[in-house]
C-alpha positions as CSV (number, residue, x, y, z in Angstrom):
1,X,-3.6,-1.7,20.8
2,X,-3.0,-5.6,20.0
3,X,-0.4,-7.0,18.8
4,X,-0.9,-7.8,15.3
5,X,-2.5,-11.2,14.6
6,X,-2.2,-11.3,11.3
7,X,1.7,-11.5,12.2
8,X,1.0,-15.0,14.6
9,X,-1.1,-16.1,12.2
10,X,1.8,-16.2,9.5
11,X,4.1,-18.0,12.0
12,X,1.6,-20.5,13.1
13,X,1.5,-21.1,9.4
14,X,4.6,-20.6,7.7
15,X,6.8,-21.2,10.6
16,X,10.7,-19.3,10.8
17,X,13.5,-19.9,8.5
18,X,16.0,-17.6,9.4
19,X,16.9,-17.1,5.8
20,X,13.7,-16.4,4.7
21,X,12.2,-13.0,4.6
22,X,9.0,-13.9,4.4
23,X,8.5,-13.0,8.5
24,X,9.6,-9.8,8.1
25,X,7.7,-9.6,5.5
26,X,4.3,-10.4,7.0
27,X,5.2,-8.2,10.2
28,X,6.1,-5.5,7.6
29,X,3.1,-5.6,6.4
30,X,0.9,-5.6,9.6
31,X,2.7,-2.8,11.0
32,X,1.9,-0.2,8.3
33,X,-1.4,-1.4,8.5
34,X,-1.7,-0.5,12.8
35,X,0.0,2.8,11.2
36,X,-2.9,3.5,8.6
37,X,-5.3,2.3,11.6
38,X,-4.4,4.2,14.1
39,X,-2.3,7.4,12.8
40,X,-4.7,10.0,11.5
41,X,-2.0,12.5,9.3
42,X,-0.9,9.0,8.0
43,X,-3.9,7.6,6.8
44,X,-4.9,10.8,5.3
45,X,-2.5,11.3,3.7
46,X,-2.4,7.3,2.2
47,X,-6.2,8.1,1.3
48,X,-5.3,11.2,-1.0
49,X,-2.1,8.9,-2.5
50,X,0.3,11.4,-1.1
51,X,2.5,8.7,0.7
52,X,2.6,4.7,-0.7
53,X,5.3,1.9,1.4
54,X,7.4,-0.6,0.1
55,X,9.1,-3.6,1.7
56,X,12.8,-4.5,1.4
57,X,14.2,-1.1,0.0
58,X,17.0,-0.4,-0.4
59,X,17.8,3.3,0.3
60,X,20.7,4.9,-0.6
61,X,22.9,7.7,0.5
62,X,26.3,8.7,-0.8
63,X,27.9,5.8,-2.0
64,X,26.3,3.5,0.6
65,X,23.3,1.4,0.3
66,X,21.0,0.0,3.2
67,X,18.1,-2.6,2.5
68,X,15.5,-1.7,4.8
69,X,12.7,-3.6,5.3
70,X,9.7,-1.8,5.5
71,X,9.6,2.2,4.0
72,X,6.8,4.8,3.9
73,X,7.2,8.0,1.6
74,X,6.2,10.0,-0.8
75,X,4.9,8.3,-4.2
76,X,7.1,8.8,-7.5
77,X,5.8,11.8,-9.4
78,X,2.9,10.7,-11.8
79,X,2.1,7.8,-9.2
80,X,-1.3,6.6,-10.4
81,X,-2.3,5.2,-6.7
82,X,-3.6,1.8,-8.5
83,X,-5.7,-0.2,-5.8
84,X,-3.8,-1.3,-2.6
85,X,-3.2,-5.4,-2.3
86,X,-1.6,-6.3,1.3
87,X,-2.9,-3.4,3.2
88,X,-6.0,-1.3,3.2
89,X,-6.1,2.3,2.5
90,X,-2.0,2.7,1.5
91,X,-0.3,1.5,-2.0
92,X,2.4,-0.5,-2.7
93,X,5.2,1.6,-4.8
94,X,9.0,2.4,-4.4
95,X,8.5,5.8,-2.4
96,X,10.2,9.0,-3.8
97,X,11.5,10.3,-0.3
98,X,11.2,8.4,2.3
99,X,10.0,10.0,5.4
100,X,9.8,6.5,7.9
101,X,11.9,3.4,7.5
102,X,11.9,0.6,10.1
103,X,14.3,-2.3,10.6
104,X,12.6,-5.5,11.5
105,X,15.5,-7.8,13.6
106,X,14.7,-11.5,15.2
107,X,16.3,-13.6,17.7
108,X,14.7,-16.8,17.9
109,X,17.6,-18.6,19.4
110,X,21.9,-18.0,19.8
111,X,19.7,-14.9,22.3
112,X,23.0,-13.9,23.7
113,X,25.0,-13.5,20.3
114,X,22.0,-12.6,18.2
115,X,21.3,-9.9,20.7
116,X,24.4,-8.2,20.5
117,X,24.3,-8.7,16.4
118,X,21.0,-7.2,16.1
119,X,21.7,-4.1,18.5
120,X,24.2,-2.8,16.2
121,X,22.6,-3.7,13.5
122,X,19.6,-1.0,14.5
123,X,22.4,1.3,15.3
124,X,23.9,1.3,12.0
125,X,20.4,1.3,10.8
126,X,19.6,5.0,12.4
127,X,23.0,6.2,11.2
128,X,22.3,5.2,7.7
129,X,18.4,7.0,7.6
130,X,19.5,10.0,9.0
131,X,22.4,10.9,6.9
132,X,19.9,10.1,3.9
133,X,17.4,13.1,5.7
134,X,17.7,14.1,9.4
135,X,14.0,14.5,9.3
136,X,13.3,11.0,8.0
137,X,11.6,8.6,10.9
138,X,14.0,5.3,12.0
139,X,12.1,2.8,13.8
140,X,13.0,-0.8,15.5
141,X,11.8,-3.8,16.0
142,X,13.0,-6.7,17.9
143,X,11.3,-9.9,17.8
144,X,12.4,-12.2,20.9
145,X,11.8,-15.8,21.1
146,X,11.4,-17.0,24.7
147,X,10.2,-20.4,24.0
148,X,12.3,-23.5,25.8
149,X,13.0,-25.3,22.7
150,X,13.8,-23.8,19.2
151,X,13.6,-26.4,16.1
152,X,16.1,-24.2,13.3
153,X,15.5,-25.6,9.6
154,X,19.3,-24.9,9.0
155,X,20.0,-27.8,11.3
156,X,19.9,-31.0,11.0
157,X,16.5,-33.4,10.7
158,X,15.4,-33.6,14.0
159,X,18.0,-31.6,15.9
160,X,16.5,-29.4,18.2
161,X,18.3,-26.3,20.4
162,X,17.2,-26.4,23.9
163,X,17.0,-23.0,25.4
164,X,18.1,-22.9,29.1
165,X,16.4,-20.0,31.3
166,X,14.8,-18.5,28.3
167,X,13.2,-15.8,30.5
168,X,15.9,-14.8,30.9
169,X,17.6,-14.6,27.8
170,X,14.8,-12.9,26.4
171,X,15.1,-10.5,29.3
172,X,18.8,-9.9,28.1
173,X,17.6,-9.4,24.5
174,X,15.2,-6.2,25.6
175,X,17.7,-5.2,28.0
176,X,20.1,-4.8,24.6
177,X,17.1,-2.9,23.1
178,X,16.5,-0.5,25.5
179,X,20.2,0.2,25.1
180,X,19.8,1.4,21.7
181,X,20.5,4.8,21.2
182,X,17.3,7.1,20.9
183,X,16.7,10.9,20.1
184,X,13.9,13.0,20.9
185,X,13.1,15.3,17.8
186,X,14.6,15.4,14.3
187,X,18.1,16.0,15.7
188,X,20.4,14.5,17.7
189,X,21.7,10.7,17.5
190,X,19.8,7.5,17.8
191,X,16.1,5.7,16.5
192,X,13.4,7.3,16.9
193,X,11.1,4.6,17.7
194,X,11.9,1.1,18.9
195,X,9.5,-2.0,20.3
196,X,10.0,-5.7,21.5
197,X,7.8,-8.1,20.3
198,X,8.1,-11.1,22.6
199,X,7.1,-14.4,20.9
200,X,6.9,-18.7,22.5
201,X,7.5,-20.2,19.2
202,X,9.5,-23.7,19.2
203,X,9.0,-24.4,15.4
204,X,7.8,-27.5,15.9
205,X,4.2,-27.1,16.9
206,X,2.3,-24.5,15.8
207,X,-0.9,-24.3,17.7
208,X,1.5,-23.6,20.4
209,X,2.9,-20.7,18.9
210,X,1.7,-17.0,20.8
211,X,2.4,-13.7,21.7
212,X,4.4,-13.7,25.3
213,X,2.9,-10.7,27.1
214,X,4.1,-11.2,30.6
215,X,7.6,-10.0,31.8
216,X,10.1,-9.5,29.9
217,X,7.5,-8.5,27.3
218,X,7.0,-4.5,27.7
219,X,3.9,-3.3,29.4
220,X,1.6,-1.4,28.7
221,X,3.3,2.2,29.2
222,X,6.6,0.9,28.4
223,X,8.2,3.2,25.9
224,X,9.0,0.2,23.9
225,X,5.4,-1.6,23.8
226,X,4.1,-2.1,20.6
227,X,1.6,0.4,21.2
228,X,3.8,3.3,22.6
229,X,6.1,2.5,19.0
230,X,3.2,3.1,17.0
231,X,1.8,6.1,18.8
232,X,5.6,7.7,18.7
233,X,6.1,6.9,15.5
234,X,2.5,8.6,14.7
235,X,3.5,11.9,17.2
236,X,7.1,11.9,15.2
237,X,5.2,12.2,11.3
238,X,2.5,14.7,12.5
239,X,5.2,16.8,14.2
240,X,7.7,16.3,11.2
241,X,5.4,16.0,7.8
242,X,2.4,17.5,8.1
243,X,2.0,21.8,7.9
């Protein structure tokens, strides 16, 4: 499976603002829609309105509340499944129950920092879904910037962040991936799916903006390509949701 283009496109277009969520927005989006593609009890059920997802929701358990950026789950009773806008075959709608939530993290520069940041941050994020429901599905995603030269708009006019060996701190970025916790099963302790997405993006000129596919980037086979993360998280709902 490709990595979504609709995803590039967005960058090569909107470009990165780190305080922006429009990014993890548009990957949001283009990674239900591989899920409706190319998980049959998932897009069955989205065609017979029995599961809708949602962006930027924030799910709730006890007395502790955890925005989450993409969710898929049940619809709210008397849902009327109006027509879908951003992605074919699945609604838009604050889900019920949420039976997959997935944490969309970046480090497009700081790699070393940001790295270490966003690893707990998807280990909080597992915590959080399954004390909501053990059953419940938490995905990752890391996007990793590996380009020499990073343009941030929060600095200033002109300044520009010069990346030294950023195969390698890319490589360290995965690395801290792969060390995030992860379960087999609807027990135990950790995600349940995680991927690297490995982008050259410098925010400065887009038509140079791509997908990075060599090493670092996971392989095909990998446990954390893009394709093994959708397939899991496919295996994971049919073994978890559907009778």
């Amino acid at each position: 499976m490709p990595l979504p283009t609709s995803f590039l496109e967005h960058l090569r277009q909107e470009g990165y603002h780190p305080r922006s969520n429009k990014h993890s927005n548009a990957l949001g989006i283009a990674i239900v829609a591989d899920l409706v593609e190319n998980c049959p009890p998932l897009a069955n059920f989205a065609q017979r309105g029995l599961v809708v997802y949602q962006l930027n929701f924030d799910l709730v358990y006890s007395t502790s509340t955890w925005n989450v950026d993409v969710v898929i789950g049940r619809p709210p009773p008397g849902f009327p499944a109006p027509e879908p806008a951003a992605v074919p075959r699945i609604a838009a709608a604050d889900p019920s129950d949420v039976q997959v939530a997935i944490e969309l993290k970046a480090v497009m520069t700081e790699h070393r920092k940001a790295a270490k940041n966003r690893k707990r941050d998807l280990e909080a994020h597992h915590e959080h879904v399954h004390n909501y429901n053990p059953k419940a599905i938490a995905a990752g995603v890391m996007l990793v910037n590996i380009a020499s030269r990073f343009r941030s708009p929060t600095r200033p006019p002109g300044e520009v962040t010069v990346h030294r060996d950023p195969i390698d701190k890319a490589d360290h970025c995965i690395t801290e991936l792969r060390n995030v916790s992860l379960r087999g099963g609807p027990t135990g302790y950790g995600l349940d799916a995680k991927t690297a997405i490995v982008v050259n993006m410098d925010n400065i000129d887009a038509s140079r903006t791509t997908y990075w596919e060599a090493a670092p980037a996971p392989k095909v086979g990998d446990p954390i390509q893009y394709d093994a993360f959708i397939q899991r998280i496919c295996s994971e709902y049919g073994d978890r949701f559907v009778e």
